[in-house]
Structures are given as structure tokens and as C-alpha cells.
C-alpha positions as CSV (number, residue, x, y, z in Angstrom):
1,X,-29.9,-11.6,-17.8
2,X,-33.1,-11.2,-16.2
3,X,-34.1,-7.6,-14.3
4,X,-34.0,-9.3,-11.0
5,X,-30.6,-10.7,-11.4
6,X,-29.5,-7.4,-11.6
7,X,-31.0,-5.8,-8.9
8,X,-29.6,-9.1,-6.5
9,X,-26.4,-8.4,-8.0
10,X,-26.6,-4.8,-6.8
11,X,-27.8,-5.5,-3.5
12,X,-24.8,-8.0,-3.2
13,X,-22.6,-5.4,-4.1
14,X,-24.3,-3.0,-1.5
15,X,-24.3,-5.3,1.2
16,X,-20.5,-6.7,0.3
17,X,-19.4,-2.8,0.7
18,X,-21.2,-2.0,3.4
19,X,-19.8,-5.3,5.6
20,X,-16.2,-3.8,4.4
21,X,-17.2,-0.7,6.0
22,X,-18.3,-1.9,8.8
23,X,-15.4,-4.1,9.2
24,X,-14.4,-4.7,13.1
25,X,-10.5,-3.3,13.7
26,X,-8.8,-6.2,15.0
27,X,-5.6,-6.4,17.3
28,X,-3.7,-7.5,14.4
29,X,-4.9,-5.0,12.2
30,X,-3.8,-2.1,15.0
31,X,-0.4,-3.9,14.8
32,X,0.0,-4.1,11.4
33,X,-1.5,-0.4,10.8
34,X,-2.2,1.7,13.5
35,X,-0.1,5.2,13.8
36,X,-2.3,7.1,15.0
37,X,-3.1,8.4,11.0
38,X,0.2,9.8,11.4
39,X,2.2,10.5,7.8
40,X,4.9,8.1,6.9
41,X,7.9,8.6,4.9
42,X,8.6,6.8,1.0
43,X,11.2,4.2,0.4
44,X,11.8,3.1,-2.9
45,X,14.6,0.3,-4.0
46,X,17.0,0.9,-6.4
47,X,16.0,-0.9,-9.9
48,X,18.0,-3.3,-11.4
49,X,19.6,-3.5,-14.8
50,X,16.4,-5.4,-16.3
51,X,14.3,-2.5,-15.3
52,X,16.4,0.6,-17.1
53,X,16.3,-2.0,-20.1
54,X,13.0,-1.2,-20.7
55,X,12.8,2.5,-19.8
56,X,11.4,1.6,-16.0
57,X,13.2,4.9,-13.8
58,X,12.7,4.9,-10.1
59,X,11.5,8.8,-9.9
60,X,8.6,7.7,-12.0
61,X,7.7,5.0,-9.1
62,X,8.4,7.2,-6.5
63,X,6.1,10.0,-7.8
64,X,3.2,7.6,-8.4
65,X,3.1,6.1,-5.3
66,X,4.4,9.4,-3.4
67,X,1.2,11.0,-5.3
68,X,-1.6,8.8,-3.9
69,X,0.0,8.9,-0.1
70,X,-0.1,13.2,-0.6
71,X,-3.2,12.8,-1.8
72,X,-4.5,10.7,1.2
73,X,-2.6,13.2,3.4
74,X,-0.2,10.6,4.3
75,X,2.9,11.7,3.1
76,X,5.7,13.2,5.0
77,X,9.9,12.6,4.0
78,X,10.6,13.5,7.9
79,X,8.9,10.4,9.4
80,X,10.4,7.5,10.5
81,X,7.7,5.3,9.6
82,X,7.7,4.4,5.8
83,X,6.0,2.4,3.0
84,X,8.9,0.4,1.1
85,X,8.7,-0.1,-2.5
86,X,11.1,-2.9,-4.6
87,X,10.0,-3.7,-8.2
88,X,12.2,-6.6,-9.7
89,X,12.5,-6.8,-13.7
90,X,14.2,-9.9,-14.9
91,X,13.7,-11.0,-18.2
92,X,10.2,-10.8,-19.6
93,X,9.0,-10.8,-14.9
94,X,8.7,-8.2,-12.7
95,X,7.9,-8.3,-9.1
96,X,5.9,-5.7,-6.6
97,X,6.6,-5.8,-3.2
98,X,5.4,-3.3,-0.5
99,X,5.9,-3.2,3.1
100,X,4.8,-0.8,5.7
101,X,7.7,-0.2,8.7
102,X,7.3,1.7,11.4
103,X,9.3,2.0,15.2
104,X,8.6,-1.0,18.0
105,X,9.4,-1.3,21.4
106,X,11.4,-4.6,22.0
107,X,10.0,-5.2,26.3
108,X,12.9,-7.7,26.3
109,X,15.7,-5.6,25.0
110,X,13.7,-2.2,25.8
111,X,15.1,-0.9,22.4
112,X,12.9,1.0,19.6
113,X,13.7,-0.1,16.6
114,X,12.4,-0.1,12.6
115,X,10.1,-3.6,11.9
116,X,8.0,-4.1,9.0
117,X,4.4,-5.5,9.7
118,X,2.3,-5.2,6.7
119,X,3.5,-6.3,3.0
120,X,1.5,-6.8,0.1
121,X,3.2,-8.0,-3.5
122,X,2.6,-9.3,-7.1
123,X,4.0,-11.0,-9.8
124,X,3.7,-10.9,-13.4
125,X,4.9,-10.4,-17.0
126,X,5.7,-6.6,-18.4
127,X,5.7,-7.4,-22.2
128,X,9.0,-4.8,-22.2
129,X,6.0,-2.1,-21.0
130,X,7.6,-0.5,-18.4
131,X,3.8,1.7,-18.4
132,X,2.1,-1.8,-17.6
133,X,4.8,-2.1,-14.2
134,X,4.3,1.7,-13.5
135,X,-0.1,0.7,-13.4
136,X,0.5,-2.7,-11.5
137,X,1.6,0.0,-8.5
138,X,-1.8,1.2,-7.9
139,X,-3.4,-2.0,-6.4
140,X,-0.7,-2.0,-4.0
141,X,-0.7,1.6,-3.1
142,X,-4.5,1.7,-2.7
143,X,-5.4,-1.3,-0.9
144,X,-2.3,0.4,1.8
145,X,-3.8,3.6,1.9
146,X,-7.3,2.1,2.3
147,X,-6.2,-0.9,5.0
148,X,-4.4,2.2,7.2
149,X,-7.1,4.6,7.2
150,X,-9.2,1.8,7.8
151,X,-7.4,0.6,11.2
152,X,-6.8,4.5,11.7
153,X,-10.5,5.5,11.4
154,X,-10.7,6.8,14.8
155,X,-7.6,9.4,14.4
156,X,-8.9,10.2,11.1
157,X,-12.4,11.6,13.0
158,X,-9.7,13.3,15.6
159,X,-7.9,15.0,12.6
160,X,-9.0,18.4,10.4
């Protein structure tokens, strides 16, 4: 390649993260997201059988994706609020599924009550790697993290 496709692929790049960054909050991004940057609690599923046949434990998922949300300074095992974690081995498969739930007021029933309003999931083959299932985690876990301090930039400004 050419010296000047280069430098427009960099200045795509530069522009694509800065329109990211930029990115207007929308209503249905605050009701996905928005908790006032508040920590959330960790829920992860129980495996099933295909999983512990190829050495997948749950502590292992729970302290890779409990690890990035301390890290972000969004972990806290008092909170109501909670990211939920199921991984699904069967056979050669797996599935990733993540969810965000947190506490809604119902105006017709005027009850609070636990709703999830953000997921995010894969699927794929493991090749009996139960590593390569643990690493399929991070996308999800990241692009959460990023989409809720995105929608909770302004809290984030509030907080030390």
C-alpha cells in the first residue's frame, strides 16, 4: 500500500473513534444503562455437564468477568442491580449470554421489580478449550462496561 492509504486509513480510524466518543446518549440507551454509575452485583449460571467435561469451572468465569467490573469500579455483591452471565457447552458449541438487570417501577401495578434491559451473546465452537470459552468472555464484558459508562458519562464526572 501506498503512504497515503495509510494515513486515510488513520484518519478513518481517528474520526470513527472520535464519532463513538462523541456519541449522543439516547432515551433508550438511559433505559437500557443508566444507574447513575452506580456498582452492580455478579450473577453467574450454573454450568452444565458439557462444560465440567472439558475443565470449564464457574469460579474461573466469575473471577474474569468480576475482574474487569472491579477494575472499572463497578463491582459491588450488595447491589441489586446485576450483570448475568450463562455459558452453554453442548457438544463441540458453547453459547455466551449476558444481560444487565436492574429494579423498575411498574406505574400500572406501582411495584419495583428486577427486569433485564440490555443483553449481549455469542455463539461458537470450543475445540474442548475450555481457555478459548474463558477469552470469548471479554468482548462481552467490555463492550458492557464501555456501553454503561458510556450512557453514565455524566455520574462518572460527578464521582471521585
Amino acid at each position: 500500500m501506498k503512504q497515503s492509504t495509510y494515513q486515510l486509513i488513520g484518519v478513518t480510524a481517528l474520526f470513527l473513534a472520535a464519532s463513538v466518543e462523541t456519541e449522543e446518549v439516547t432515551d433508550i440507551d438511559r433505559f437500557k444503562l443508566w444507574n447513575d454509575r452506580a456498582p452492580i452485583n455478579l450473577v453467574v449460571e450454573q454450568l452444565p455437564k458439557g462444560a465440567k467435561d472439558i475443565g470449564l469451572k464457574r469460579d474461573a468465569i466469575e473471577t474474569a468477568v468480576r475482574s474487569r467490573l472491579r477494575a472499572a469500579r463497578l463491582y459491588d455483591a450488595e447491589k441489586d442491580e446485576f450483570l448475568y452471565v450463562n455459558v452453554h457447552v453442548m457438544g463441540r458449541a458453547f453459547a455466551i449470554d449476558f444481560a444487565y438487570t436492574k429494579v423498575l417501577y411498574d406505574p400500572a401495578s406501582s411495584d419495583l421489580g428486577p427486569a433485564t434491559t440490555w443483553t449481549s451473546g455469542s455463539i461458537g465452537t470450543h475445540g474442548s478449550d475450555a481457555g478459548y470459552i474463558l477469552s470469548s468472555l471479554s468482548p462481552h464484558t467490555d463492550a458492557f462496561i464501555d456501553e454503561y459508562l458510556r450512557v453514565n458519562k455524566d455520574a462518572c464526572s460527578r464521582q471521585p
